[in-house]
N, C-alpha and C positions, 0 to 999 in steps of 0.2 A: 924287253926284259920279262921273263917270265917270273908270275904274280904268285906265290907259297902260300895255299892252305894249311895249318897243319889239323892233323886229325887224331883224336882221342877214339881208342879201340871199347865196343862195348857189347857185353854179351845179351844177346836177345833169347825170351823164349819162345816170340810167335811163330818162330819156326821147328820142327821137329825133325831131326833133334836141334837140341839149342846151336842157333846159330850165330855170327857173331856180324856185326856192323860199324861202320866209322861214322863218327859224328866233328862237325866240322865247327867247333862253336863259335867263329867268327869268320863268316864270309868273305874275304879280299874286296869282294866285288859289291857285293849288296850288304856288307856288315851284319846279315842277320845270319842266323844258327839252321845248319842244312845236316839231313841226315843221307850218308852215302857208302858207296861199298867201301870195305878195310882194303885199301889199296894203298901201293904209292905210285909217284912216277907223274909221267904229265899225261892230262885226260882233260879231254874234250869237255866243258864248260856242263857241269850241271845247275848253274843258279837259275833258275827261273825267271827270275827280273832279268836275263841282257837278252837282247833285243835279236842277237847272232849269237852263234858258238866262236869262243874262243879258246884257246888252250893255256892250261896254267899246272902247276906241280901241286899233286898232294903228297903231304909229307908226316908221317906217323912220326906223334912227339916221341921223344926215345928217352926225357926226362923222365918220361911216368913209370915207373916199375910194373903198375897193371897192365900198361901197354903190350911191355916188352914181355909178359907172362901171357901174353892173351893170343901174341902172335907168334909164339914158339909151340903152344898148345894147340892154334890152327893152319899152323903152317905157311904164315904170312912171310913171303921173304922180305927182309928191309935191306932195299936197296944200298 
C-alpha cells in the first residue's frame, strides 16, 4: 500500500523571484514536519530517518483555498 503525505503549498522569498515550496507537516514515516518540492504523485522517499528509499504519494491538500491559489498562480498541476 502506498503511504499519502499530504502537503500544504507555501510561498518562499529565499529565492528570486519568490519561489514557492511544499511543506509536509506530518511525516507518514518519521511523523516529524519535512520541507519539499510542491509536487504530487508518487516520489522516491525524501525522509531522512529510513534507512532505504522507498516510494510513497505526495498529495496537495485541495481543502486549503491558499493551496489551490498558490498552484494555479505557479502552475502546479493537481493530478
Amino acid at each position: 500500500m502506498v503511504k499519502k503525505n499530504i502537503v500544504i503549498l507555501k510561498e518562499t522569498t529565499y529565492q528570486k523571484p519568490t519561489g514557492i515550496y511544499g511543506v509536509i507537516e506530518k511525516c507518514v514515516i518519521c511523523k516529524d514536519k519535512h520541507i519539499h518540492a510542491a509536487e504530487e504523485g508518487n516520489v522516491v522517499a525524501h525522509c531522512i530517518n529510513l534507512p532505504r528509499p522507498t516510494t510513497y504519494e505526495l498529495v496537495i491538500d485541495r481543502n486549503n483555498k491558499e493551496n489551490l491559489r498558490l498552484a494555479k498562480k505557479y502552475g502546479i498541476p493537481l493530478n
